[in-house]
N, C-alpha and C positions, 0 to 999 in steps of 0.2 A: 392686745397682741396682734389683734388683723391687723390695725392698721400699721404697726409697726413693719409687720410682714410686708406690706403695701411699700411702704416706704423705700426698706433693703431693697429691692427689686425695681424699685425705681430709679435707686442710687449706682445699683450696677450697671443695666441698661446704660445708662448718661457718663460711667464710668467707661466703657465700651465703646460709647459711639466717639466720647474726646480722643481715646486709643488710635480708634479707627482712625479720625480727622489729622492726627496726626501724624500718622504712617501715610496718606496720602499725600497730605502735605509736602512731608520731606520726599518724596516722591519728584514731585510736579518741580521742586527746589532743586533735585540732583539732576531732574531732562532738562530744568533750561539754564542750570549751570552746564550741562554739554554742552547745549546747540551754543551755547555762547564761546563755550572754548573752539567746538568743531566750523564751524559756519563760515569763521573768518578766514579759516586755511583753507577751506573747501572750494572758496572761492572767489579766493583773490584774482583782481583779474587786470592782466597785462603785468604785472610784476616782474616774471621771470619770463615769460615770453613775446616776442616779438615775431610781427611778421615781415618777411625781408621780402618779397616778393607775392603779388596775387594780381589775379585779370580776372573779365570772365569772355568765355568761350563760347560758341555755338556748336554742336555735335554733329553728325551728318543726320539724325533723327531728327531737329532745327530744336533742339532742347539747348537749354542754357546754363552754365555752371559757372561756378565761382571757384578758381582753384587758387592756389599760393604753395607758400614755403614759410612754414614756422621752425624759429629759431629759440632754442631757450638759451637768455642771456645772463640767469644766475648762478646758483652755486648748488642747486640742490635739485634732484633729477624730478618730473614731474609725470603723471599720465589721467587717465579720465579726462584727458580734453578733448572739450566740445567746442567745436566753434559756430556762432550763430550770425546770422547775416542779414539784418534787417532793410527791406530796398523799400526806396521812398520816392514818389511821385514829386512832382513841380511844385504842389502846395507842401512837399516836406510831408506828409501823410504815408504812413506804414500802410505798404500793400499787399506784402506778405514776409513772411518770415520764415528761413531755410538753416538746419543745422544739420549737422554732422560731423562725428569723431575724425580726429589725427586717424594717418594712414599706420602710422607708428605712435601705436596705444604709449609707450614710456618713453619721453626724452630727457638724457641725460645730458647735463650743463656741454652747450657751443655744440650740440645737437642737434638734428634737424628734421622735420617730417613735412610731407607735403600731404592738404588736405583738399580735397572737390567735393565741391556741395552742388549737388543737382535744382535747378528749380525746376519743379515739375509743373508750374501752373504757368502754363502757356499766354493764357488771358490777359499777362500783368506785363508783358516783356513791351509792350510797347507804351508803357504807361511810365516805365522806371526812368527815373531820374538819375538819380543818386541811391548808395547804401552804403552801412555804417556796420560793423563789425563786435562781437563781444564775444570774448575766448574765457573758458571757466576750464579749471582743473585742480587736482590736488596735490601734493608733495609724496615722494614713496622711494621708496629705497633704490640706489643706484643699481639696473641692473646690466652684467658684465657685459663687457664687449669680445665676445667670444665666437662670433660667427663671420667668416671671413670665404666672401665669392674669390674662390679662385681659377675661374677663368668665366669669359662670357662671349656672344656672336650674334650676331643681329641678319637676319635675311626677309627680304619681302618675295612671299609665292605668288604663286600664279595669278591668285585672286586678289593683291592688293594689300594682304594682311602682316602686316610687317610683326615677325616674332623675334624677340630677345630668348636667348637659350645659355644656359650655363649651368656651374654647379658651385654651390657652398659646403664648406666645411664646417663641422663644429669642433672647435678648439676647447671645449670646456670637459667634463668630467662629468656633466651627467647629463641627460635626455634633452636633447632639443626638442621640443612640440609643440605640435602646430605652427611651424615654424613658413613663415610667407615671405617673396621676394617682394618690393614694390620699385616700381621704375617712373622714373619723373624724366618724361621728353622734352627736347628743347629743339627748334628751328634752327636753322643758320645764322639768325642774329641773336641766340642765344637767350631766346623766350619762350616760355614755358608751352607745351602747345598741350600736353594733358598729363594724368596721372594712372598706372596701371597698375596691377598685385596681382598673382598667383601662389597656389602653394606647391614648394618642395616636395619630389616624389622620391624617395616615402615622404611623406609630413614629420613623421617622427624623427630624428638622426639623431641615433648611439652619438656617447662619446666618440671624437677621433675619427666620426665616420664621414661622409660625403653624401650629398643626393644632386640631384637634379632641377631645372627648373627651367619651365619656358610658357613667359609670358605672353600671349596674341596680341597685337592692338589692331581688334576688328573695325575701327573706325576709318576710312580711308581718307578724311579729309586730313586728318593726322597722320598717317602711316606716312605719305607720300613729303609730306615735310618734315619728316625726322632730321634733325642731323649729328644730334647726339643724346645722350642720355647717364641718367645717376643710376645705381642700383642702392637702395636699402632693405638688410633682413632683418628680421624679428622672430622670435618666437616668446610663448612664456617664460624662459628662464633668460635668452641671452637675446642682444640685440647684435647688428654689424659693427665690427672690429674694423675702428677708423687710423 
């Protein structure tokens, strides 16, 4: 009878752990059935967007940026991008690597957002050669084009600082927030010379309602070459009404 007892209890134990083996199992089966479904959409790259314009720049701080104008050329609105900027020396050698999100977190198809990536490492600028570009994001529901600048004015003060000032509307039905203007400057030969954002005051806008907004461009090597400019808004719910 002991040993018999010995046995049942050793039967169930082993009954238990196969249980267990098998609940983790299917487990480990269902995450890398995700990542296999998610991974590919997460980060298809250059599919649906393109970039139609980029330089890089020197700031009056003697910093250096990488800016442009991405385009998305599909069918399906996209955000979470990130674009990364990899610069390479004479021997083709990565010297540093610089990202940064779209200025305009959702673009919906023949849309458009400009983004500047700062390089912060000073050390390397005389080094670069060349660099090569990789833009990652994912697919996500179109959102509406409900936000429309309706009027805008440009003046430089005293000090050099040329500001953009105007006001947006929200055309849609519910809460505009955290809603931000971004403005893409261009020179007289109609090349990009930088990229700026502020937010809307209030930031929130009711339905139907209006705010304000007025961007600085405290850089002067910029201000003074202005000679035109984009405005695009955004907020959580809606983007600008093209």
């Amino acid at each position: 009878m002991v040993k018999k007892t010995k046995i049942q209890i050793i039967n169930i134990k082993y009954t238990n752990f196969v249980i267990f083996l098998t609940i983790i199992t299917a487990l480990l089966l269902s995450a890398l059935f995700y990542l296999t479904i998610q991974i590919p959409n997460s980060y298809a790259n250059n599919n649906l967007i393109k970039i139609i314009d980029q330089k890089t720049i020197e700031d009056q701080n003697n910093y250096k940026h990488l800016i442009g104008i991405l385009k998305n050329i599909g069918n399906s609105s996209i955000n979470n991008i990130i674009i990364s900027a990899n610069f390479l020396d004479k021997a083709n050698k990565s010297i540093g690597n610089f990202s940064k999100q779209s200025e305009i977190t959702t673009i919906n198809p023949n849309d458009t957002s400009p983004f500047d990536i700062l390089l912060y490492d000073k050390k390397i600028y005389d080094k670069i050669n060349n660099f090569n570009v990789n833009i990652k994001y994912i697919k996500t529901k179109h959102k509406e084009g409900m936000l429309n600048i309706s009027s805008n004015n440009s003046h430089i003060d005293i000090n050099g600082f040329y500001f953009i000032n105007g006001e947006i509307q929200n055309n849609g039905n519910m809460y505009s927030n955290n809603t931000t203007v971004t403005a893409i400057i261009y020179d007289k030969n109609k090349e990009i010379l930088g990229v700026w954002k502020a937010q809307t005051e209030p930031y929130i806008i009711p339905p139907l309602a209006t705010a304000s907004f007025s961007i600085p461009i405290t850089d002067k090597i910029q201000s003074f070459k202005i000679s035109n400019y984009k405005l695009l808004a955004e907020s959580d719910k809606y983007t600008t009404k093209l």
